[in-house]
Legacy VTK file of the C-alpha trace (Angstrom):
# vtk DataFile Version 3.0
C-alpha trace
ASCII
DATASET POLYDATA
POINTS 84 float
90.907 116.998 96.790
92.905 117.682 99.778
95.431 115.483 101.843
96.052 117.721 104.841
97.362 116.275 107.855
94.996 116.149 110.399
96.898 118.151 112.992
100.275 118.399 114.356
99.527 115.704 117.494
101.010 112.316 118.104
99.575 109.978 116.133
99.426 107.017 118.555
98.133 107.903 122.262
100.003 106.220 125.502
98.506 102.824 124.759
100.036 102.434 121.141
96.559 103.169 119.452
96.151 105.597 116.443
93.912 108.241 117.469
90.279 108.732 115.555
91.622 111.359 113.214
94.369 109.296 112.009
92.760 106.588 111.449
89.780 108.418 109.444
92.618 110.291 107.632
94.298 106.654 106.633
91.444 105.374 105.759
90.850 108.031 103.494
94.306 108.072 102.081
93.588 104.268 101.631
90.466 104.197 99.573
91.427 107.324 97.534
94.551 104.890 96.448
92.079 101.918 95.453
90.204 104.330 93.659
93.002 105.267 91.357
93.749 102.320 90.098
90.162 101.087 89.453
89.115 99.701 86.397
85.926 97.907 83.876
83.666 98.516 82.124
81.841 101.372 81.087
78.463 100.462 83.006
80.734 100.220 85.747
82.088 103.214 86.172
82.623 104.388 89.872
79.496 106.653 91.410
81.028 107.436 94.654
83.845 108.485 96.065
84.180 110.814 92.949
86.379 114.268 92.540
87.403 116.154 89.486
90.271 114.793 88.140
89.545 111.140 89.701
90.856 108.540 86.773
88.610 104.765 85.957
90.409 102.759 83.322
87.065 102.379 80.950
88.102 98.387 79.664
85.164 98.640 77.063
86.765 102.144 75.438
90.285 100.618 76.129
91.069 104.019 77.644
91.002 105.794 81.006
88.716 108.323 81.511
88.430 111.157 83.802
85.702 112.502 86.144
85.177 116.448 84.990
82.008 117.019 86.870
80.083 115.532 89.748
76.770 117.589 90.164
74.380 118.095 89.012
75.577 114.498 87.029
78.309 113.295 86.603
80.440 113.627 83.415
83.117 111.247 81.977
85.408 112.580 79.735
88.691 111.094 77.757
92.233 112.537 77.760
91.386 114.773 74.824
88.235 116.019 76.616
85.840 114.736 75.165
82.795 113.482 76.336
83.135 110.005 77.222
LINES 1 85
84 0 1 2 3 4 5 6 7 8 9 10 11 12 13 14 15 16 17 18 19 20 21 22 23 24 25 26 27 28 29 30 31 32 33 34 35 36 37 38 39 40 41 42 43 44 45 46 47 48 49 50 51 52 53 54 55 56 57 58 59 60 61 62 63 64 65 66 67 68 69 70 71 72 73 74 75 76 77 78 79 80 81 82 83
């Protein structure tokens, strides 16, 4: 998962408006922070907006869990890796 800036260009143009990239890039910065701190149950676990490493507070295991693969399924697993 990457965070790069979009570019090195104002952000808002001459009217006071963010420009497309910024806003994409906020609104990306924006869900990636909801997704973070996302939690319920296990048949609720997240299927998009998924990445290695991406954390879901599992309320049925009363643990948080951790995405370690996305394709060709997805895989859950706990702090001490396993399978979850």
């Amino acid at each position: 998962m990457s965070f790069d800036f979009p570019s090195n260009d104002p952000v808002l143009d001459s009217e006071g408006r963010a420009f497309r990239t910024y806003l994409q890039w906020f609104n990306w910065l924006h869900l990636t922070a909801q997704a973070i701190r996302q939690s319920g149950p296990t048949a609720e676990r997240p299927t998009n907006l998924l990445w290695v490493g991406r954390p879901f507070y599992d309320t049925t295991l009363n643990k948080p869990v951790y995405v370690s693969q996305v394709r060709p399924t997805i895989v859950w697993r706990d702090a001490a890796g396993v399978v979850a």
